[in-house]
C-alpha positions, 0 to 999 in steps of 0.5 A: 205557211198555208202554202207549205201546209197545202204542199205537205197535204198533196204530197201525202195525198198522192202517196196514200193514192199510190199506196192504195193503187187507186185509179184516176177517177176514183184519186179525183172523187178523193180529191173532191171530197177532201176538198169538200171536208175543207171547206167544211171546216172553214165555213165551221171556223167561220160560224164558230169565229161569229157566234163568239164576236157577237157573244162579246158584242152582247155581253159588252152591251149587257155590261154597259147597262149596269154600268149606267144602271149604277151611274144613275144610282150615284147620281140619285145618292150625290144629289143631296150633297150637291143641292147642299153644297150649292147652298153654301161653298165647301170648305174645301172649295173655300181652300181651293181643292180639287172638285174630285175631291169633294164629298161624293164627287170622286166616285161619280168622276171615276164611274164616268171616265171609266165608262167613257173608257170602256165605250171607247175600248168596244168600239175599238173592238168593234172596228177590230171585228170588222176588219177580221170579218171582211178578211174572213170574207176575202179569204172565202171569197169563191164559196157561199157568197151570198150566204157570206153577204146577208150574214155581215149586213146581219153583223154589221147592224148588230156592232151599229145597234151594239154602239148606238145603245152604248153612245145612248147611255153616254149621251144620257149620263153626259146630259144628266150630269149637265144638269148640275154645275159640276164644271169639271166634270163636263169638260172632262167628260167633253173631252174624253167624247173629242179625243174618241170621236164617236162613229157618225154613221149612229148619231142622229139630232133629236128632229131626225129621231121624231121623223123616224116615228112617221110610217111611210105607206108604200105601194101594194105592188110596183103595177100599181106605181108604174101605172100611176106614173105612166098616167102622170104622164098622159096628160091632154096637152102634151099628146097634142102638142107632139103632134102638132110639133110632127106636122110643123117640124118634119114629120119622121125627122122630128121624131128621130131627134125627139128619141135621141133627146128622149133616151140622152136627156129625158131617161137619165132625169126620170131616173134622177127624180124617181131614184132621189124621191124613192131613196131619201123616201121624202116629198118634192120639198124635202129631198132636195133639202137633204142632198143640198141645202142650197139647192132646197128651194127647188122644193118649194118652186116645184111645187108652186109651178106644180100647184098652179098647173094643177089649176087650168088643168083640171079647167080643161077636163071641165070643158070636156065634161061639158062637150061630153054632155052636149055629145048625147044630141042628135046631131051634135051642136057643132056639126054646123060650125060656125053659126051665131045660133049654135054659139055658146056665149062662153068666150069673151072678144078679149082678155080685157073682158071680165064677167063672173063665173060661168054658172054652167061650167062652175057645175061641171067643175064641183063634178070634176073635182069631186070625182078626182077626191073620190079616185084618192079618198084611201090615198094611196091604196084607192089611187092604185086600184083606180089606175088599174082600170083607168090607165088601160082603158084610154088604149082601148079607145085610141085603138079603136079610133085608129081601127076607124080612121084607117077605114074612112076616105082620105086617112092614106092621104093622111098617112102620108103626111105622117111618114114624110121626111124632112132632113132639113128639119135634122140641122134646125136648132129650133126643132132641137129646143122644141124636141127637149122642151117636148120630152121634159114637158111629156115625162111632166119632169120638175113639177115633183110629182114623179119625186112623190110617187117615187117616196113611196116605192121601196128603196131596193126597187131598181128605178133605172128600169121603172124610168125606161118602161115609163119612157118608153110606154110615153113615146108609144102613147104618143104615137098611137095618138098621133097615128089616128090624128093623121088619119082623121085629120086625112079624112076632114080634109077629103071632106071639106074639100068634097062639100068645097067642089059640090057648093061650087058646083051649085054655085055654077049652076045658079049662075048658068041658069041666071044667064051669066055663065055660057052653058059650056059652064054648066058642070056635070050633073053627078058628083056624089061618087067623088066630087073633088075629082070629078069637078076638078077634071071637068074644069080642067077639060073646059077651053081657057077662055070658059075656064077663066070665067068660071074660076072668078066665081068659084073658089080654089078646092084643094086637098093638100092646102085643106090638110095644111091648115091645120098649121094655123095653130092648136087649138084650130086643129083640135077644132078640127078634130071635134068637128070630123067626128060630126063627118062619121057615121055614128056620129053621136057614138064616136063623139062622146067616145073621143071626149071620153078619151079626153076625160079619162086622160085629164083625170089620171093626169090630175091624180098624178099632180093632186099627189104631187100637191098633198105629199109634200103637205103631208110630209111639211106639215105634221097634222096632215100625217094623222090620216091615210084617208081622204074624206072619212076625218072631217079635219083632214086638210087635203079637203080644205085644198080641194075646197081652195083650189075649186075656188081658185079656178073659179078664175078660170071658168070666167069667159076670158079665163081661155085666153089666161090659160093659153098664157100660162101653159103657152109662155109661162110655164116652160122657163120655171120648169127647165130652171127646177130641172137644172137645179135638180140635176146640179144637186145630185149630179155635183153637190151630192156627187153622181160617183157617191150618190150611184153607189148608195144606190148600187148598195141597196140594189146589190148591183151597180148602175151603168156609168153612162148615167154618171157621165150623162148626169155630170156632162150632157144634160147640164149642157143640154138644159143651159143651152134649152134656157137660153134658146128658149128665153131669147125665143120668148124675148123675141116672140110677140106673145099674142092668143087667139080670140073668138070675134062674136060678131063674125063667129071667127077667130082673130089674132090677137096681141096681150096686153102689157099688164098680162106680160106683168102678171106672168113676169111676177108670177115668175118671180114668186115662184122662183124666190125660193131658190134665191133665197137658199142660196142667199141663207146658206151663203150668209151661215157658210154652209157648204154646197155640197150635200148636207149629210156628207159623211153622215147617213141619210135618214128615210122613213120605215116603210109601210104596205098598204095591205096591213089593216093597220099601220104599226105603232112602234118605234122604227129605226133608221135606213141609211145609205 
């Protein structure tokens, strides 16, 4: 028919052209504007065919008020008769009749059913209207399709709230007559509500329609939440420990594999966690309950490990504290490391030796506290404003530390080492495991505080693009500091190995003018130009004989083994670190820059985890939602948790808590957080659905997500995760876990073996963080829920959002975002 019709009107368009004798240009200026009247029309009929289904809506609502208005009337005027039938039997009741047909029952049975019946009707009308509208939309499909597009969600929340008021009046009139034993009536009005079934998409339980009242703060900007994030990341350990998996795995091949891990494994699980904390809108516990309960006690685990990592963190930020204090001498105390008078007596030669709380240090960890209380004293409001300035302020300082190394003697010697290519490295599992061990720790994946920070950002924000800027700005940290560590580390052993040649030059002397050595022995008077390599020529010009004889008293000075003892481990690096900046002139300066550096980097990061700690709190636990602030509610429990942990890592400062750190963070740590990350990943990736939970998201994005990430979240990351445990647990088991001790007797580190009862701490400290996911499956087996998501089918509920820039958060009653 529209095509006839569209026929008729060309023909009589091309003959009124001919008639009138128009040219081509102005029968297509015709054309167009006919065509432009068209759609006038059409988009006329549109509004037209809208305004007067929501006029219907609204009258149908209106209606149904009264009708529960009168429903309530007859309740009130049959209650008199009930209470006095319930008193004694009705005859009739005696004979057998009918309950509608007792005094009053009748009019009450019919006003029900008739209102169940006119429920069911408007929904039907609804669901009508629905269809009509989205054949509307297909038919103009080509014209205002954004206008299209925000008028039918604007429609289709107008019929949802249109049906909840309606399903509401129903369920208060059900539950009022539940109130009386008029059994007849319940189980017609019971099966009238299952013969409609009501629509799911507007039912919600009585704990649901409570949380709705909690006002989620969110985010002033997305400046300030990239920047948190970002500095959530830069934590101390995992700067350093990417480089010195650099210097132990290849150099430029180990960071090939880490950037393939990086973009295969690593930004797909940020953006796992960001996007399921930022659309459920709820903390690191809550969101996994949501999208399987099986999977709920991933929660509670994350957040003990994330908890327990948040202790011997902030102890390292109490050792920098006290270095940085020791920096404002002249010359530094380390400068003549080691000595027995310059030691500072904190270290105990074993983790058997106990002793109580260093006093010194239990200072600088109240001060390390309250600075981080003081950082989150507004919540999310001062926490971003904080990280405005202290994210970028550690970038100042590694540039201008790589400025300084570039200039000093022996960084090209470093800088060498850094560009270095082992392609052997490219076929090792072991760099493989320890490269995705890298990038899981580096992200700070599985602790939850990336979930938290996320349920603060507003659902329609495009996290894809927040995991790649976040990711990518890691991997650049990291290289900056791994850059200048080449260099200063280049630099300390060009100067180790000059005071090597010169001590050995001395050594010679002596022994020339002792009468022992010959005087061909005696080395050349002038070595400060460049000791090592004029000492090293003047002993290879000497005869074989003279030269056998000096080097039974001289040791070997050599630039690339010097370099090569950073190997030995960690912590002797770091020494070695702290120890070159005694090397450069301004000594003083460049000492407490570098522990400022590691200051401002241990105190973001631990802003990251302290809200990855309180959140979940303040979404659990009721009382702790009462108050955005910190400190102002003298009843705000966050301070009863910074109170507890500064107890806690009372532990810590004892001169033997070093050695339980290295513990934790060295052996402990890595097997509960690939065990999180892989639950995580299954409950999205398989018991909520990648294809469903992707689409969720492309509605309130209004574009759709790659489907790569469905296929890395599905496929490569579960394999990649399983096969990271299991290397890495038969690494563990096949590993003798031992620490370094510091001898006090020699003022040397030993090597040293745990003790079987430490095995037993970290292995039932394991168990109890992981108990919690055992026990899900264990409760979700035994009531037969099903694995897959516990909303299926069912909107998932979230929270209201609030920006902080409102003086005030609003009292009134928010009503639900589904998916």
């Amino acid at each position: 028919m529209r095509r006839g019709r569209r026929e008729r009107l060309r023909r009589r368009r091309a003959l009124s052209e001919s008639r009138a004798g128009l040219t081509r240009p102005e029968r297509a200026c015709s054309r167009n504007r006919e065509l432009e009247l068209y759609e006038n029309q059409k988009c006329f009929l549109l509004f037209l065919s809208r305004f007067l289904a929501h006029s219907i809506v609204e009258h149908l609502k209106s209606q149904q008020k009264v009708r529960v208005a009168e429903a309530q009337r007859t309740e009130r005027s049959v209650t008199p008769d009930m209470s006095s039938t319930q008193e004694g039997e009705h005859p009739l009741e005696r004979a057998g009749a009918a309950p509608e047909s007792l005094p009053g029952m009748e009019t009450e049975a019919q006003a029900s059913k008739s209102s169940l019946t006119n429920l069911s009707t408007e929904i039907e009308f609804s669901e009508n209207l629905h269809e009509i509208k989205s054949w509307e939309d297909k038919s103009t499909a080509n014209w205002h399709q954004m206008l299209r597009v925000s008028e039918s969600q604007a429609f289709k929340a107008r019929v949802l709230k249109a049906q909840a008021w309606e399903i509401q009046a129903s369920e208060a009139h059900r539950r009022a007559s539940q109130t009386r034993h008029t059994s007849v009536l319940e189980m017609d009005a019971t099966q009238a509500l299952k013969q409609k079934p009501l629509p799911e998409k507007v039912q919600a339980t009585e704990k649901e329609k409570c949380e709705i009242l909690f006002t989620r703060p969110c985010w002033s900007n997305k400046i300030e939440y990239i920047l948190t994030q970002v500095g959530y990341s830069m934590k101390i350990s995992s700067l350093w420990h990417f480089f010195i998996l650099w210097l132990h795995n290849g150099g430029c091949s180990f960071l090939i594999i880490y950037i393939l891990m990086l973009f295969l494994v690593g930004v797909p699980l940020l953006f796992l966690e960001m996007a399921a904390g930022q659309r459920i809108r709820q903390s690191s516990i809550g969101v996994w309950k949501v999208i399987s309960a099986w999977i709920g006690g991933v929660g509670y685990t994350s957040f003990m490990v994330c908890f327990i990592t948040g202790l011997y963190l902030n102890v390292i930020n109490v050792w920098t504290l006290f270095y940085l204090s020791q920096s404002f001498q002249f010359p530094v105390p380390w400068e003549k490391c080691p000595l027995l008078e310059n030691s500072s007596d904190f270290a105990s030669d074993r983790i058997e030796d106990g002793g109580s709380p260093v006093f010194s240090l239990n200072l600088f960890l109240l001060v390390s506290w309250c600075l981080i209380g003081a950082f989150m004293i507004n919540g999310l409001k001062s926490t971003g404003k904080i990280m405005l300035v202290l994210v970028p302020a550690p970038y100042f300082i590694i540039l201008c530390f790589l400025f300084r190394s570039l200039l000093l003697e022996g960084a090209a010697f470093g800088f060498q080492h850094l560009m270095l290519v082992k392609i052997s490295a490219m076929y090792n599992m072991n760099v493989w495991c320890q490269a995705g061990n890298q990038v899981l720790f580096a992200l700070g994946l599985g602790l939850g505080p990336v979930v938290s920070l996320s349920s603060h950002m507003y659902p329609s924000t495009n996290c894809l693009s927040d995991a790649l800027i976040v990711a990518l700005v890691n991997l650049f940290t990291m290289l900056l500091v791994t850059s200048f560590s080449f260099c200063v580390l280049g630099f300390w052993a060009t100067v180790i190995t000059h005071r090597c040649s010169e001590k050995n030059a001395e050594t010679l002397v002596k022994l020339v003018a002792m009468g022992k050595l010959p005087l061909e022995a005696q080395p050349p008077p002038n070595l400060t130009a460049n000791p090592t390599s004029v000492f090293n020529s003047w002993l290879n010009s000497l005869p074989q004989p003279i030269k056998h004889m000096v080097f039974g008293y001289v040791t070997e000075c050599n630039l690339e083994k010097q370099f090569l003892k950073v190997k030995e481990g960690p912590s002797f690096a770091f020494v070695a670190f702290i120890e070159t900046m005694s090397f450069i002139p301004g000594s003083v300066f460049w000492s407490i820059l570098f522990f400022l550096l590691l200051l401002i980097l241990g105190l973001i990061s631990m802003i990251g985890i302290m809200q990855g700690i309180l959140i979940p709190f303040q979404n659990t636990f009721s009382s702790f939602r009462k108050s955005t602030k910190l400190l102002t509610d003298p009843m705000f429990p966050p301070v009863v948790v910074f109170g507890f942990m500064f107890l806690c890592d009372l532990f810590f400062t004892r001169p033997s808590g070093i050695y339980y750190i290295r513990l934790l963070s060295e052996y402990w740590i890595v097997l509960p957080i690939i065990i999180t990350i892989i639950l995580e990943n299954m409950a999205v990736g398989w018991a909520y659905g990648a294809r469903r939970f992707l689409e969720d998201l492309a509605i309130v994005w209004g574009s759709p997500a790659s489907a790569i990430i469905r296929w890395l979240w599905c496929f490569l990351c579960p394999i990649v995760l399983v096969a990271l445990f299991v290397i890495t647990l038969i690494h563990l088991s096949l590993k003798s876990i031992t620490y370094v001790a510091w001898d006090s007797s020699s003022s040397k580190e030993v090597l040293r073996q745990y003790p079987s009862w430490a095995l037993l701490v970290m292995i039932a400290l394991f168990l109890i963080v992981i108990l919690p996911i055992p026990t899900y499956f264990v409760y979700c087996l035994a009531h037969r829920i099903s694995f897959t998501s516990t909303s299926q089918g069912k909107p998932i509920i979230s929270f209201k959002s609030l920006p902080l820039i409102q003086p005030k958060p609003s009292k009134e009653v928010h009503k639900e975002e589904t998916l």
